[in-house]
Structure formats: structure tokens, C-alpha cells
N, C-alpha and C positions, 0 to 999 in steps of 0.2 A: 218439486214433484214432477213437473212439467219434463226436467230430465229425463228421469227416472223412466216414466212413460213412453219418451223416443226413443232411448236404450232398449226399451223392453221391445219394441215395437220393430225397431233395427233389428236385433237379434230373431224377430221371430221371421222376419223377414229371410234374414241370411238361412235359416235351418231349414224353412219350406224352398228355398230356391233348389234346385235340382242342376243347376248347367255344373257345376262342378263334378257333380255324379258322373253327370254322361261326355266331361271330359277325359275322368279319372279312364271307363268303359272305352273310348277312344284311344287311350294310351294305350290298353292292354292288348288292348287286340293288333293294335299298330303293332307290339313287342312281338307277340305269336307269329302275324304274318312276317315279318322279318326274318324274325328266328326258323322259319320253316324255312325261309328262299333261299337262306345266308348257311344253314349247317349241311354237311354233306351227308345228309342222310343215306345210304347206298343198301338196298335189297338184291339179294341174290336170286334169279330163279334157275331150274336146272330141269336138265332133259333125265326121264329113270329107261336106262336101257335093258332089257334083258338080254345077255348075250349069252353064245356057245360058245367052248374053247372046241376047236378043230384043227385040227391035224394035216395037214395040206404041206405033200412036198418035203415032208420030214421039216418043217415050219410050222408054229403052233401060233392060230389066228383067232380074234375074237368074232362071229359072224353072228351078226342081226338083222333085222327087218326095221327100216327109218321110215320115216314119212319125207314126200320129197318136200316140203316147205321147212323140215328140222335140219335139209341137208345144210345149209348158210352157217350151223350152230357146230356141226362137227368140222368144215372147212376153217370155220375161222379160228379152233381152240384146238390143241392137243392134251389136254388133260383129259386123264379117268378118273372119278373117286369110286374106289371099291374100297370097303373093311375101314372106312376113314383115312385110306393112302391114295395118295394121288400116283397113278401111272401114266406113264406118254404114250400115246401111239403113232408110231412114224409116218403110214403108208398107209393109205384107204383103198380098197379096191372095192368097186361097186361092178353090181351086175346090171347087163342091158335091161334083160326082162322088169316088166312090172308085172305087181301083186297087187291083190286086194285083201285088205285084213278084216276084221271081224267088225269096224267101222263104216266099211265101203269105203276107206280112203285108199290112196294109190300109195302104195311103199318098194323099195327096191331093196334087194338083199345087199349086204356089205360087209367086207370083210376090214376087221381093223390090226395090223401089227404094232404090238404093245410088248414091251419090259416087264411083263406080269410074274409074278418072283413063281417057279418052278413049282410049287406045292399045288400049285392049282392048272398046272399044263397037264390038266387029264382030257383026254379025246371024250368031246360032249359031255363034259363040266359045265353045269350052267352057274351065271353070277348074276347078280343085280346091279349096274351098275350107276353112276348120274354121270354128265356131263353140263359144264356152269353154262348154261342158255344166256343169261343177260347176268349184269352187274351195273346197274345204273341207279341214279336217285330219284327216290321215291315220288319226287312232284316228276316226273319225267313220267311214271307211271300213271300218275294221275293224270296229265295233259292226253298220253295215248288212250285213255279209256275215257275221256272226253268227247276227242278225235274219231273214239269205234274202233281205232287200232290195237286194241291189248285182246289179245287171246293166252287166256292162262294155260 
């Protein structure tokens, strides 16, 4: 009987101890943080244009109003997405002048030379378009909102 007792006793032992629990809770989270640093998670963010088709010089150009801190996002990309097609634009032509927009921020006019397929080269045709701002991974995003640097 005397056995029977320290088995019983052993065992009640082992089921109220908890360190196994809160290694098991160790492991998991070890996995998560891993798996977030280790996979490439990648979010796209993206500038929404409205532009004009114009007519300039028997040349048909897309002309908008940027912000100057969005100009880095059209110098460093050539893509358009309009209609879910992606079109290039070659040539940027920006105006000296500054504007103030409906924000109080400072914007300059710009014109952009694009491949835009012929059905929509109407003199002040307006579109919507995006341009891809960032493509990076998402703990990159989180460090810069961290930092105070993320402005969406």
C-alpha cells in the first residue's frame, strides 16, 4: 500500500506542476516570432492619381497636381495602373510654380508621357490612376511606425 500512495502522490504531483505548460507557451511563441522575421511577407502601398489626358503639341500627356514629398515615388517607378493594366510613362515634365491644394499642402503640376492605348487619348479625359509607393515587408512597416516614420 505504501506504494500505491507515492504513485498516487507522484502523479499528483506531476499534473499540478505547470513548468511544462509554460514551456510548451515558450515554444509557440518562439515558432510565431520566427515565422514572422523568417517569411517574406511583402505589402504593397500605392499613390491614387487623378489625372487629365491633354493635348499638348499634337502629343497627348497625362497632367496632375503631386505633392512634393510623393515626387521620390514617381522618380523612382515607371508604372501606371489604370483599368488593372499597367502603362509606362517615359518623361516627366514638372512645372516651376507651386500650388496649394484643398490640404494647405504645397503641390506642383506635372505632366506625364505614357503608352496609354488610344481609346482614352481624349483632350481632358479624366482617369484614376495608382502608382506602387512602397513594396516592402511588413515588419519593415512596423519598425517605421515604431520610429514615427510611416505616414499612410
Amino acid at each position: 500500500m505504501v506504494i500505491y500512495v507515492n504513485n498516487l502522490i507522484e502523479t499528483e504531483l506531476i499534473l499540478s506542476s505547470k513548468i511544462p505548460l509554460k514551456k510548451g507557451y515558450i515554444i509557440i511563441i518562439l515558432i510565431l516570432v520566427i515565422s514572422f522575421f523568417a517569411l517574406p511577407y511583402k505589402y504593397k502601398t500605392f499613390i491614387n492619381l487623378n489625372l487629365t489626358v491633354k493635348s499638348i503639341d499634337n502629343e497627348y500627356m497625362l497632367a496632375t497636381y503631386i505633392k512634393n514629398k510623393d515626387f521620390k515615388y514617381l522618380i523612382n517607378n515607371n508604372k501606371l495602373i489604370f483599368n488593372n493594366k499597367e502603362y509606362s510613362y517615359k518623361d516627366i515634365i514638372i512645372s516651376e510654380e507651386n500650388y496649394v491644394d484643398k490640404d494647405n499642402d504645397i503641390v506642383k503640376l506635372l505632366y506625364l508621357k505614357t503608352d496609354l492605348e488610344s481609346i482614352y487619348l481624349i483632350d481632358n479625359y479624366m482617369i484614376t490612376a495608382k502608382i506602387e509607393k512602397e513594396n516592402k515587408m511588413i515588419i519593415s512597416y512596423i519598425i517605421d511606425y515604431i520610429k514615427g516614420e510611416y505616414n499612410a
